[in-house]
mmCIF file of the C-alpha atoms, coordinates in Angstrom:
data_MODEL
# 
_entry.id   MODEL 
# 
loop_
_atom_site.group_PDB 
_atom_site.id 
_atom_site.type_symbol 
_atom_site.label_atom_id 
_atom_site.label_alt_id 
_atom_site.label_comp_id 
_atom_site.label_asym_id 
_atom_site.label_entity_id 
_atom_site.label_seq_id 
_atom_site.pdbx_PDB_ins_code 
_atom_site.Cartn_x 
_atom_site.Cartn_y 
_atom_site.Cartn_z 
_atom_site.occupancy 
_atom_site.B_iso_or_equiv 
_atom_site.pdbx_formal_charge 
_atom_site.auth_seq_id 
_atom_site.auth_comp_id 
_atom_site.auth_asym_id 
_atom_site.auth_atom_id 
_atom_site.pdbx_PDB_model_num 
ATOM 1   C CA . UNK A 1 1   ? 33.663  74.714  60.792  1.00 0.00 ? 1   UNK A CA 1 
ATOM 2   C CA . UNK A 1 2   ? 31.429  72.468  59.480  1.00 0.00 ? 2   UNK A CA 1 
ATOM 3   C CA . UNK A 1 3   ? 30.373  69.397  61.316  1.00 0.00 ? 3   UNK A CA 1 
ATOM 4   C CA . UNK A 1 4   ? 30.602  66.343  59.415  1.00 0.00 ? 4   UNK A CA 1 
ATOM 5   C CA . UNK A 1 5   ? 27.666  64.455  59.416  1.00 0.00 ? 5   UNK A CA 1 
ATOM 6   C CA . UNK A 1 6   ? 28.010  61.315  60.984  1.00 0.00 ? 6   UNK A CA 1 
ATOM 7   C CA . UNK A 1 7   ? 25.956  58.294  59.676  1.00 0.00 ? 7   UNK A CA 1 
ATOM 8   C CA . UNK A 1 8   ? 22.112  57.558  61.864  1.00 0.00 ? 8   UNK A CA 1 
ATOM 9   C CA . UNK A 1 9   ? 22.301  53.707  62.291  1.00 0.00 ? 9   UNK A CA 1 
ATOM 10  C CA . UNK A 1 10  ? 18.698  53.960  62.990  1.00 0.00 ? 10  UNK A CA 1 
ATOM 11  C CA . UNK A 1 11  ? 18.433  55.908  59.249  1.00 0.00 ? 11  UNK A CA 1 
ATOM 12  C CA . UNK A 1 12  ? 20.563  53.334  57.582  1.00 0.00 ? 12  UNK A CA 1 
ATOM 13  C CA . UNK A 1 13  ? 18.431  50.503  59.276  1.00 0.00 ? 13  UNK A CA 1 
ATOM 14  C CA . UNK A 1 14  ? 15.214  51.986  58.200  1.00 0.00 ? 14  UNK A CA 1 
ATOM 15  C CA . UNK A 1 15  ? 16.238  52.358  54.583  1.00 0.00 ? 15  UNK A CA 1 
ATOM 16  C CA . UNK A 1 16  ? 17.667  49.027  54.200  1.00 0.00 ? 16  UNK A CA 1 
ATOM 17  C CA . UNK A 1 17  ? 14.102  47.625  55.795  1.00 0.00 ? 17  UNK A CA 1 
ATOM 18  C CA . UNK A 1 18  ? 12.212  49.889  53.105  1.00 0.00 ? 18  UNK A CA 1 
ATOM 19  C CA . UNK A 1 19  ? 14.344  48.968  50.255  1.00 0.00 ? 19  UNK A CA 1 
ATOM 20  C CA . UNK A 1 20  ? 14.024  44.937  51.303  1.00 0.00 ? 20  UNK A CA 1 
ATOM 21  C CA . UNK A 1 21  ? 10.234  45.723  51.581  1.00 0.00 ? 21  UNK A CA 1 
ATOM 22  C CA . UNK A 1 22  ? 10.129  47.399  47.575  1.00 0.00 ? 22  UNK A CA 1 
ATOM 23  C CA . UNK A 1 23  ? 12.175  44.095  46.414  1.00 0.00 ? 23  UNK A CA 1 
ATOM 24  C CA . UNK A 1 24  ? 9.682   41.262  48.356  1.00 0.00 ? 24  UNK A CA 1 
ATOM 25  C CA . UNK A 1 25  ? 6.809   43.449  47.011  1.00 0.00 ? 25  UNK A CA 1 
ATOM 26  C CA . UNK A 1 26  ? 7.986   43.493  43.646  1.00 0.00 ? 26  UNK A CA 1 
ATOM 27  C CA . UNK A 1 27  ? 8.621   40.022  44.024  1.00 0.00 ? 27  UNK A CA 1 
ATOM 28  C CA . UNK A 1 28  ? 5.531   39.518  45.231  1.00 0.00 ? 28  UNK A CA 1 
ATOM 29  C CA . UNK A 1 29  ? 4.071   41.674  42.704  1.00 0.00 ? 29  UNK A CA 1 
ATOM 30  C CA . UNK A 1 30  ? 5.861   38.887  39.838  1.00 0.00 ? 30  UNK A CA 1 
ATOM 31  C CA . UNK A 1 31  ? 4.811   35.687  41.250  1.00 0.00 ? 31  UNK A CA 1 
ATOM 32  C CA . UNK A 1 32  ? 1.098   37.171  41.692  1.00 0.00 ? 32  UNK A CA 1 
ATOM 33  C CA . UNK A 1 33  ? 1.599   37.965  37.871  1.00 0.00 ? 33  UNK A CA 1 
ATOM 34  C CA . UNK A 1 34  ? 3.099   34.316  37.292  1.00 0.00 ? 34  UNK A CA 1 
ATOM 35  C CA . UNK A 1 35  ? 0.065   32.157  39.203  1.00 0.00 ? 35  UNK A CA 1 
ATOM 36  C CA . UNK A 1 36  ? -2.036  34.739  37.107  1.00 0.00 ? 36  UNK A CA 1 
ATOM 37  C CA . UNK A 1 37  ? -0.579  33.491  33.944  1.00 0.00 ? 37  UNK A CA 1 
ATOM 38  C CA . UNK A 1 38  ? -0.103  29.838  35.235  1.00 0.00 ? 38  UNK A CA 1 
ATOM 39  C CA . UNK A 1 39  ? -3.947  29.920  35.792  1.00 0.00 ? 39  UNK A CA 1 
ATOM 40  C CA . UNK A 1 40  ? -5.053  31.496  32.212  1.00 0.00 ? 40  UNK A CA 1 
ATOM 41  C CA . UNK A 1 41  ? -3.181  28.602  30.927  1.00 0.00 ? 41  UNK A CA 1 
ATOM 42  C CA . UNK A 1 42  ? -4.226  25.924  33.191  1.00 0.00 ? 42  UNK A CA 1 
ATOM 43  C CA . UNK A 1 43  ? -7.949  27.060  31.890  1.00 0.00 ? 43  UNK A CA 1 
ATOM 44  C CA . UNK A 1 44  ? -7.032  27.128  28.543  1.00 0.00 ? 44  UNK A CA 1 
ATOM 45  C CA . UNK A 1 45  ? -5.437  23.513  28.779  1.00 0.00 ? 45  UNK A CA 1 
ATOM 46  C CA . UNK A 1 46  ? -8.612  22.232  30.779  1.00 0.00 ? 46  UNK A CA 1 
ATOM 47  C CA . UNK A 1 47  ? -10.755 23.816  27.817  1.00 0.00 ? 47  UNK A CA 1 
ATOM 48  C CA . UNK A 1 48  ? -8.647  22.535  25.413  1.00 0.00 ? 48  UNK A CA 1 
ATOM 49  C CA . UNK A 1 49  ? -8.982  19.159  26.936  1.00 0.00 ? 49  UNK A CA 1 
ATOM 50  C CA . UNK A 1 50  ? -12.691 19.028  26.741  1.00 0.00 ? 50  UNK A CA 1 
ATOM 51  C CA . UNK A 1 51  ? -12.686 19.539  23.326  1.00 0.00 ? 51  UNK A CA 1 
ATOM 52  C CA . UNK A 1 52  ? -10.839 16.902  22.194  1.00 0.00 ? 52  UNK A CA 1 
ATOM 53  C CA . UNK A 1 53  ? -12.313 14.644  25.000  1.00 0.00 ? 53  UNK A CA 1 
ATOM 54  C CA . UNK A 1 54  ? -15.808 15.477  22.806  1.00 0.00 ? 54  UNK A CA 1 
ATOM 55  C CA . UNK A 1 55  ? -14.132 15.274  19.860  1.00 0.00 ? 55  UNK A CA 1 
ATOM 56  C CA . UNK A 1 56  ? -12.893 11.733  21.068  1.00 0.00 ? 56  UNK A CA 1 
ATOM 57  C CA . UNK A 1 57  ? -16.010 10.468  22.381  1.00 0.00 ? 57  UNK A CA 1 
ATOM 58  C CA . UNK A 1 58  ? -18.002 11.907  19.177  1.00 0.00 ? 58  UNK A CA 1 
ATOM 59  C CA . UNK A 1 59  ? -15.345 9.388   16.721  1.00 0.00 ? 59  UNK A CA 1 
ATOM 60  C CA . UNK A 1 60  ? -15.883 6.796   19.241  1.00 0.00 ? 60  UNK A CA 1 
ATOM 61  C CA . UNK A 1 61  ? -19.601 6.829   18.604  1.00 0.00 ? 61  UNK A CA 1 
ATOM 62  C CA . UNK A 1 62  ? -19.049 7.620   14.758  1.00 0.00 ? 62  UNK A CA 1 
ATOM 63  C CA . UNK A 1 63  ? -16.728 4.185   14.593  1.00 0.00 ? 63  UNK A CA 1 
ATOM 64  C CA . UNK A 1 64  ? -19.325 2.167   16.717  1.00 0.00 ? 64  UNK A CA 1 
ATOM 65  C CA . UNK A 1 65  ? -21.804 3.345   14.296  1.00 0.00 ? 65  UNK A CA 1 
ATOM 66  C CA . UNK A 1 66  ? -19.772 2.317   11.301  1.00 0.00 ? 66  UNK A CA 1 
ATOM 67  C CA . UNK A 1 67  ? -19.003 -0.766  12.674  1.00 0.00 ? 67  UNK A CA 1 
ATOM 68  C CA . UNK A 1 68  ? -22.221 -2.013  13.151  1.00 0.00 ? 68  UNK A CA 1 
ATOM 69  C CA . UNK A 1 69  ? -23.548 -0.472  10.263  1.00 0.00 ? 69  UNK A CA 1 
ATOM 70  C CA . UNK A 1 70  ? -20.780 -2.827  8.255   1.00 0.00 ? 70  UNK A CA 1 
ATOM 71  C CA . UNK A 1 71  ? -21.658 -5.606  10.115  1.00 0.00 ? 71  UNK A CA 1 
ATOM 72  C CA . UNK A 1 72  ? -24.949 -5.334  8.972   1.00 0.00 ? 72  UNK A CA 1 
ATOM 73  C CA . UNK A 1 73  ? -24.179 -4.537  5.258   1.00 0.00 ? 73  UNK A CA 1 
ATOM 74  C CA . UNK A 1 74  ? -21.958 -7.984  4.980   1.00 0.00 ? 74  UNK A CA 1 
ATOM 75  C CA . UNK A 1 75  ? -24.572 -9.748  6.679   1.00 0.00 ? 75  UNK A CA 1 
ATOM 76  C CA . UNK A 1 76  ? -27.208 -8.666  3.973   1.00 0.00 ? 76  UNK A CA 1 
ATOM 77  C CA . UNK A 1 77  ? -24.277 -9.551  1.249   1.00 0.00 ? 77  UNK A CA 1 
ATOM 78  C CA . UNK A 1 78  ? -23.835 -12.689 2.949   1.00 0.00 ? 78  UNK A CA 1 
ATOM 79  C CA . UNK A 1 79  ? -27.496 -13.434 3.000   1.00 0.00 ? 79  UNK A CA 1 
ATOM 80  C CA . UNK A 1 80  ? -28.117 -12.201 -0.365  1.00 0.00 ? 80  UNK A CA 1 
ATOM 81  C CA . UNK A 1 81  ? -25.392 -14.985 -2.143  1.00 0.00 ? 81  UNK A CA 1 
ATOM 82  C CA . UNK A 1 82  ? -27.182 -17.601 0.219   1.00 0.00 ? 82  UNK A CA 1 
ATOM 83  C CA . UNK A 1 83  ? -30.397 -17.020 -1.743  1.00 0.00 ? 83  UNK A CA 1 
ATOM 84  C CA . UNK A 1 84  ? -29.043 -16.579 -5.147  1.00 0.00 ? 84  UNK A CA 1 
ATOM 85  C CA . UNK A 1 85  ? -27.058 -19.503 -5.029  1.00 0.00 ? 85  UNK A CA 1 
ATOM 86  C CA . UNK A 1 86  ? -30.702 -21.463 -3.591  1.00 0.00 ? 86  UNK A CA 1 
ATOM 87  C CA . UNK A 1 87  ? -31.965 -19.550 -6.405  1.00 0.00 ? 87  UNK A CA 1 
ATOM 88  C CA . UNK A 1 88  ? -30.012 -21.184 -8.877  1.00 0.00 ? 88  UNK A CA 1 
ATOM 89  C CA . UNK A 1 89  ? -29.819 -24.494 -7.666  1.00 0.00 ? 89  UNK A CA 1 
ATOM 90  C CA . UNK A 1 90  ? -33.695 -24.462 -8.135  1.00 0.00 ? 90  UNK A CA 1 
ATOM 91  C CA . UNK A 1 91  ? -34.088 -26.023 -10.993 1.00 0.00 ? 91  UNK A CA 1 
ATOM 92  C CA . UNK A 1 92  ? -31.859 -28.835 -10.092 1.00 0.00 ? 92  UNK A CA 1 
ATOM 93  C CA . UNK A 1 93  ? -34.322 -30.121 -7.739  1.00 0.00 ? 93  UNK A CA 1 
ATOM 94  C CA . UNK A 1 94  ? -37.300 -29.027 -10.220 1.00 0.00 ? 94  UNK A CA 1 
ATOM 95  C CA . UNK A 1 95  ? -35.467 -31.579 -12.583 1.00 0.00 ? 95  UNK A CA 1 
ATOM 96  C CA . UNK A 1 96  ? -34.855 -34.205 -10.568 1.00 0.00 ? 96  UNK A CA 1 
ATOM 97  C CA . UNK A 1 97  ? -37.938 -34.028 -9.321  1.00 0.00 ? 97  UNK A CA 1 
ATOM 98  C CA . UNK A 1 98  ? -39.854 -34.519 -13.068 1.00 0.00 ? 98  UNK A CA 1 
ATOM 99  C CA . UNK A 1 99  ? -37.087 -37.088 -13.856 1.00 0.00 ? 99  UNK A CA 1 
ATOM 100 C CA . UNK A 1 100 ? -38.523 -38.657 -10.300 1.00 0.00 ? 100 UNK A CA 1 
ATOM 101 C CA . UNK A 1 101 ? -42.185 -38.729 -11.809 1.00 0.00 ? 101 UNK A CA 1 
ATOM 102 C CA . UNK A 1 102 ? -41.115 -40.598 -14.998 1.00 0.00 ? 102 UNK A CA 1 
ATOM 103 C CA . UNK A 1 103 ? -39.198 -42.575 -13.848 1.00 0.00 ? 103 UNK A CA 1 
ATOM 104 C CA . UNK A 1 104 ? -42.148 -45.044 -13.111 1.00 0.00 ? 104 UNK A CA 1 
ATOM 105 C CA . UNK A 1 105 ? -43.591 -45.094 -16.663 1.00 0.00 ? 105 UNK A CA 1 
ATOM 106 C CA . UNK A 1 106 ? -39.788 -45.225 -18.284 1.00 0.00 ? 106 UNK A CA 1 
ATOM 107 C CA . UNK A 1 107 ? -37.443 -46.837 -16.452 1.00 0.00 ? 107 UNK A CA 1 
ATOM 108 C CA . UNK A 1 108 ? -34.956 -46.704 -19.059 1.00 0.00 ? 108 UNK A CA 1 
ATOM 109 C CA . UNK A 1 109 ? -35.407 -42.766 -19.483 1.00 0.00 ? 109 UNK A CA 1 
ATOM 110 C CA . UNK A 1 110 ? -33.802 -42.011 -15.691 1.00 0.00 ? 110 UNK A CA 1 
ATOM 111 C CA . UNK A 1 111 ? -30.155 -42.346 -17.155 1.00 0.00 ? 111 UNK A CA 1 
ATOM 112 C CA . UNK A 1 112 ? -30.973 -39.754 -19.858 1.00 0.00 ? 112 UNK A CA 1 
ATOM 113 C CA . UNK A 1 113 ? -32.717 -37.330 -17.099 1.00 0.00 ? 113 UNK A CA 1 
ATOM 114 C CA . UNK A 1 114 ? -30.307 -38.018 -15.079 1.00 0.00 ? 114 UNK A CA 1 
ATOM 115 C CA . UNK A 1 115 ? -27.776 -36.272 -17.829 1.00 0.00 ? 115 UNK A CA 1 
ATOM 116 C CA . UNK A 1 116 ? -29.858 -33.523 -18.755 1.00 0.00 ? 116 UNK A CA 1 
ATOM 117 C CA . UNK A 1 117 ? -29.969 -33.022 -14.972 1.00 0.00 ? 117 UNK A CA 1 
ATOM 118 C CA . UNK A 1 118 ? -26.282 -33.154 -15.161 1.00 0.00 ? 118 UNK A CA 1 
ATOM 119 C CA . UNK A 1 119 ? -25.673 -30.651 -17.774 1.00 0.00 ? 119 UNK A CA 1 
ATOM 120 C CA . UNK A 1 120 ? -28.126 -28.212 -16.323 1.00 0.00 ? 120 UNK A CA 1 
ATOM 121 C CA . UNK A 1 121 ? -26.455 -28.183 -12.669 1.00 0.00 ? 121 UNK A CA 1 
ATOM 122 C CA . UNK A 1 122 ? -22.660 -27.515 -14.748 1.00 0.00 ? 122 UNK A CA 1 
ATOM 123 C CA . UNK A 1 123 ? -24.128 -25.081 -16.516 1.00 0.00 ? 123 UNK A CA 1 
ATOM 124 C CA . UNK A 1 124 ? -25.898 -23.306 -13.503 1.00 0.00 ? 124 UNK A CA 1 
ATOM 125 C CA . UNK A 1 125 ? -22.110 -23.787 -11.576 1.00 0.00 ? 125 UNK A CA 1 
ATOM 126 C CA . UNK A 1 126 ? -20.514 -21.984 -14.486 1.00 0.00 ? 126 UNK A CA 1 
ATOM 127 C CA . UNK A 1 127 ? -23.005 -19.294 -14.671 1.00 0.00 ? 127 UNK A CA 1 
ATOM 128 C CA . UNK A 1 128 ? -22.505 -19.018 -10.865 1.00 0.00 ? 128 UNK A CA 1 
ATOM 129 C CA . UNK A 1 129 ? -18.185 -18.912 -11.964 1.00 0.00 ? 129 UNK A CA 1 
ATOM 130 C CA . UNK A 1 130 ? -17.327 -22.468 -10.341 1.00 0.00 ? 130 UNK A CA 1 
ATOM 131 C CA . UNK A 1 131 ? -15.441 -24.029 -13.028 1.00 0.00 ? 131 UNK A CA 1 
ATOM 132 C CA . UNK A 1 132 ? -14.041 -27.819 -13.002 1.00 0.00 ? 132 UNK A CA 1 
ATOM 133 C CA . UNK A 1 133 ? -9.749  -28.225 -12.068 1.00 0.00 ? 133 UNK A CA 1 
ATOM 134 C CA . UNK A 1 134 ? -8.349  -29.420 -15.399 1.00 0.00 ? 134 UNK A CA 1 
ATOM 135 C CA . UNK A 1 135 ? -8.492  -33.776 -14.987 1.00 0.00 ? 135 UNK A CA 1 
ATOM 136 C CA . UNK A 1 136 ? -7.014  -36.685 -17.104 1.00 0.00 ? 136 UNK A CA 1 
ATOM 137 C CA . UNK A 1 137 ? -4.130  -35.869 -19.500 1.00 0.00 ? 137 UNK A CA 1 
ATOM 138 C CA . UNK A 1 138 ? -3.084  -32.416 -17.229 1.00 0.00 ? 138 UNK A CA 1 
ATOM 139 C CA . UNK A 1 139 ? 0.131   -31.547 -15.212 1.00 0.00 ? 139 UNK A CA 1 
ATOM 140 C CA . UNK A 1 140 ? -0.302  -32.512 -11.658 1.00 0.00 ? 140 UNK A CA 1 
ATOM 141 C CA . UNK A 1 141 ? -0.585  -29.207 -9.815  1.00 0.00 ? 141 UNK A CA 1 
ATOM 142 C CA . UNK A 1 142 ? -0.627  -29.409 -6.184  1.00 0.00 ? 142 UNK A CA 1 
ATOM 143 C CA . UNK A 1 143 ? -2.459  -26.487 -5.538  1.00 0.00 ? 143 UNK A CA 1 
ATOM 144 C CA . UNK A 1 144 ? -5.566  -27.482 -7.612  1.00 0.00 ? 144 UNK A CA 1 
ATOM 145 C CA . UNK A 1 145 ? -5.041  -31.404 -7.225  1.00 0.00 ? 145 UNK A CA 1 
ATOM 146 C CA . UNK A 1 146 ? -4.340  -33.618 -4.403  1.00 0.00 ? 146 UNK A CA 1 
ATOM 147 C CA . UNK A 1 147 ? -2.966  -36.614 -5.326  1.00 0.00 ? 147 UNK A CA 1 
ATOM 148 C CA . UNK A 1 148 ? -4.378  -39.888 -3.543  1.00 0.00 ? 148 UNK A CA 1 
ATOM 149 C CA . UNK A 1 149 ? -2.509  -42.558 -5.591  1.00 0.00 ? 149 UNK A CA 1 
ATOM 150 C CA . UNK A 1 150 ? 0.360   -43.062 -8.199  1.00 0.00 ? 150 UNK A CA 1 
ATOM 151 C CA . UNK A 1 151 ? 0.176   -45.313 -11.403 1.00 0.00 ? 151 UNK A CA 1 
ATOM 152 C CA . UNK A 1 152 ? 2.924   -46.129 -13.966 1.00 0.00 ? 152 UNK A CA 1 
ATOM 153 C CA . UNK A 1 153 ? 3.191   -43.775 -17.188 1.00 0.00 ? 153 UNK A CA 1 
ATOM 154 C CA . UNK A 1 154 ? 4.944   -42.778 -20.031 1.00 0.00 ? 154 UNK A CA 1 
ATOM 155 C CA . UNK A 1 155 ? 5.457   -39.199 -17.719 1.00 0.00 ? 155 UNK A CA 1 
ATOM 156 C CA . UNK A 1 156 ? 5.851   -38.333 -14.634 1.00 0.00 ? 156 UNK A CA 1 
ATOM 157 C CA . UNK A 1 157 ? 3.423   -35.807 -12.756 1.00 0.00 ? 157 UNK A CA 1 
ATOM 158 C CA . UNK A 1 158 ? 0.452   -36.199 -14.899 1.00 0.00 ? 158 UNK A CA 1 
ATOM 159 C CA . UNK A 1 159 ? -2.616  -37.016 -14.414 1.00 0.00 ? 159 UNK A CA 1 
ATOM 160 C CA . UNK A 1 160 ? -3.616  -40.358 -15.286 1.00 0.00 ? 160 UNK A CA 1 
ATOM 161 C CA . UNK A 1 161 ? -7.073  -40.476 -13.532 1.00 0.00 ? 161 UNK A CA 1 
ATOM 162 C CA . UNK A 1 162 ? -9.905  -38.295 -11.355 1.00 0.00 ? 162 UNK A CA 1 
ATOM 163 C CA . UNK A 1 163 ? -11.548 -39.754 -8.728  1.00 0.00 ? 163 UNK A CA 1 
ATOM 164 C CA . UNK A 1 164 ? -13.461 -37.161 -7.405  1.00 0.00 ? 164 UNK A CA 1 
ATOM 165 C CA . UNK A 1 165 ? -13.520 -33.400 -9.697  1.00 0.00 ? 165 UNK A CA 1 
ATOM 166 C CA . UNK A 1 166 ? -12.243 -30.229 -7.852  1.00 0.00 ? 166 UNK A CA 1 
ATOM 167 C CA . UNK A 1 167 ? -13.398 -26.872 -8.307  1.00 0.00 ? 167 UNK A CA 1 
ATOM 168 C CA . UNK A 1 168 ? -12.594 -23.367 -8.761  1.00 0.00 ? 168 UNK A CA 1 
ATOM 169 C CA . UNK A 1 169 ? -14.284 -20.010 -8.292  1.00 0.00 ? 169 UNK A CA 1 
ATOM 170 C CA . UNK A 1 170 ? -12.607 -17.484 -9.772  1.00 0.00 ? 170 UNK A CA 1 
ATOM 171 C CA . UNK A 1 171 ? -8.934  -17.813 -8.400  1.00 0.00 ? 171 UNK A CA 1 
ATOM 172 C CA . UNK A 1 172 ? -9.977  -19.652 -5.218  1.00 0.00 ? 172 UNK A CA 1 
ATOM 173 C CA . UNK A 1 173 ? -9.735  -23.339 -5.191  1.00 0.00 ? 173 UNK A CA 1 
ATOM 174 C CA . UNK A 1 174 ? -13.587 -24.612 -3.618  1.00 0.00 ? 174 UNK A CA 1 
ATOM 175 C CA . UNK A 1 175 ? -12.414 -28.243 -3.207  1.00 0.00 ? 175 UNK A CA 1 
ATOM 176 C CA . UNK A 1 176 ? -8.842  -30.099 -4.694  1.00 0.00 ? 176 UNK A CA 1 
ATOM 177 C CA . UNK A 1 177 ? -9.546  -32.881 -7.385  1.00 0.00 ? 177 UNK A CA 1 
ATOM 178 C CA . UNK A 1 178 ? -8.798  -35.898 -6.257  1.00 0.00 ? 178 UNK A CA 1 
ATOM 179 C CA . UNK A 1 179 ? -6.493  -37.809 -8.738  1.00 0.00 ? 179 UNK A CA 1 
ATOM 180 C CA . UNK A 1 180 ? -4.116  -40.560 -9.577  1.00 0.00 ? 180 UNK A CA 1 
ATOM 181 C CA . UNK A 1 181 ? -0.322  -39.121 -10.749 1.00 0.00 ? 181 UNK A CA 1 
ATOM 182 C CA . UNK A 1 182 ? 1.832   -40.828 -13.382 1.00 0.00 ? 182 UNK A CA 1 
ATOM 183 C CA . UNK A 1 183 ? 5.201   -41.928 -12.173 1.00 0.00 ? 183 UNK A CA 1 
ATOM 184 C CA . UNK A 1 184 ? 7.344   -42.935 -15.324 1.00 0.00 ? 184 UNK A CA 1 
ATOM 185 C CA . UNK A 1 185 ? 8.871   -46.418 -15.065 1.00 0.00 ? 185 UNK A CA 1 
ATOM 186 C CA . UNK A 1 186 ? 12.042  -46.712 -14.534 1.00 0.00 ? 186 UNK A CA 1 
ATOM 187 C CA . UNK A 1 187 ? 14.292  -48.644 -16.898 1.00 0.00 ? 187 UNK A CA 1 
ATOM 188 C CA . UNK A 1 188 ? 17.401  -51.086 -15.729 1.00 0.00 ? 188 UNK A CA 1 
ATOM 189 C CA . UNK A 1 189 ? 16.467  -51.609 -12.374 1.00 0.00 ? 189 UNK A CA 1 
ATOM 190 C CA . UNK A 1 190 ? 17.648  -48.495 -10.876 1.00 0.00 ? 190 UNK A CA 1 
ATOM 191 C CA . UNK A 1 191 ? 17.238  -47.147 -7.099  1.00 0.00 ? 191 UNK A CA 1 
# 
């Protein structure tokens, strides 16, 4: 007769204790392997985040460079128009100045140095690009003229007279000419 074995509860208690033990160390075991991998990457972020913290600080100081560098370069462009617009307003005041000086023995010649002054500053504008807004005779446009006064015509919106010249450069208005506009009369005494 054989004996049946009867169960140890102090075997079955000791196995379950060991097998808890292998799962909690293999456990332990992944999350040892997870804070491992948590910490490569952490390092790799922080590295990653120096770099572009250089690169950052490097464009920052590349822009601040360029910046000043173009404030400096439209200074000089701004400086260098000053004098060649002095330059060529020169010989204006070189003019007038002779005219001046014979004056005294001629009075009569100052109105014809005064012209030749004249000519010689339009001619120095138009070298320079300023050109006169069209006057007498033209369409009223109110983006080159501004009208200070109306007069009776044969048309409306023209202009009938200039009272002070405007002036372009290039495509930009400098100043409005100030003008007198036609308004036609009206016939039979209507509103």
């Amino acid at each position: 007769m054989e004996k049946d074995k009867k169960p140890n509860p102090g075997e079955d208690e000791q196995a379950r204790l060991e097998a808890e033990e292998r799962e909690v160390a293999r456990k332990a075991e992944e999350a040892a392997a997870e804070l491992e991998r948590a910490e490569s990457e952490l390092a790799r972020a922080r590295k990653e985040i120096e770099t572009l913290k250089d690169k950052y600080m490097r464009l920052m100081a590349d822009f601040d460079n360029y910046r000043k560098r173009m404030q400096a370069e439209v200074e000089a462009a701004r400086k260098e128009g000053e004098i060649k617009a002095i330059r060529a307003v020169l010989p204006v005041l070189d003019d007038l100045e002779r005219a001046l000086e014979h004056a005294g023995a001629k009075p009569e010649t100052i109105a014809e140095g005064v012209r030749a002054v004249h000519q010689g500053f339009q001619r120095i504008l138009s070298g320079l690009g300023v050109e006169p807004v069209p006057g007498e005779g033209e369409p009223f446009d109110p983006n080159v003229h501004e009208a200070i006064g109306v007069v009776e015509g044969e048309e409306d919106e023209k202009v009938a007279e200039v009272y002070q010249k405007g002036y372009v450069y290039g495509e930009q208005l400098i100043r409005p000419a100030r003008v007198a506009v036609t308004k036609k009369k009206e016939v039979g005494g209507g509103k």
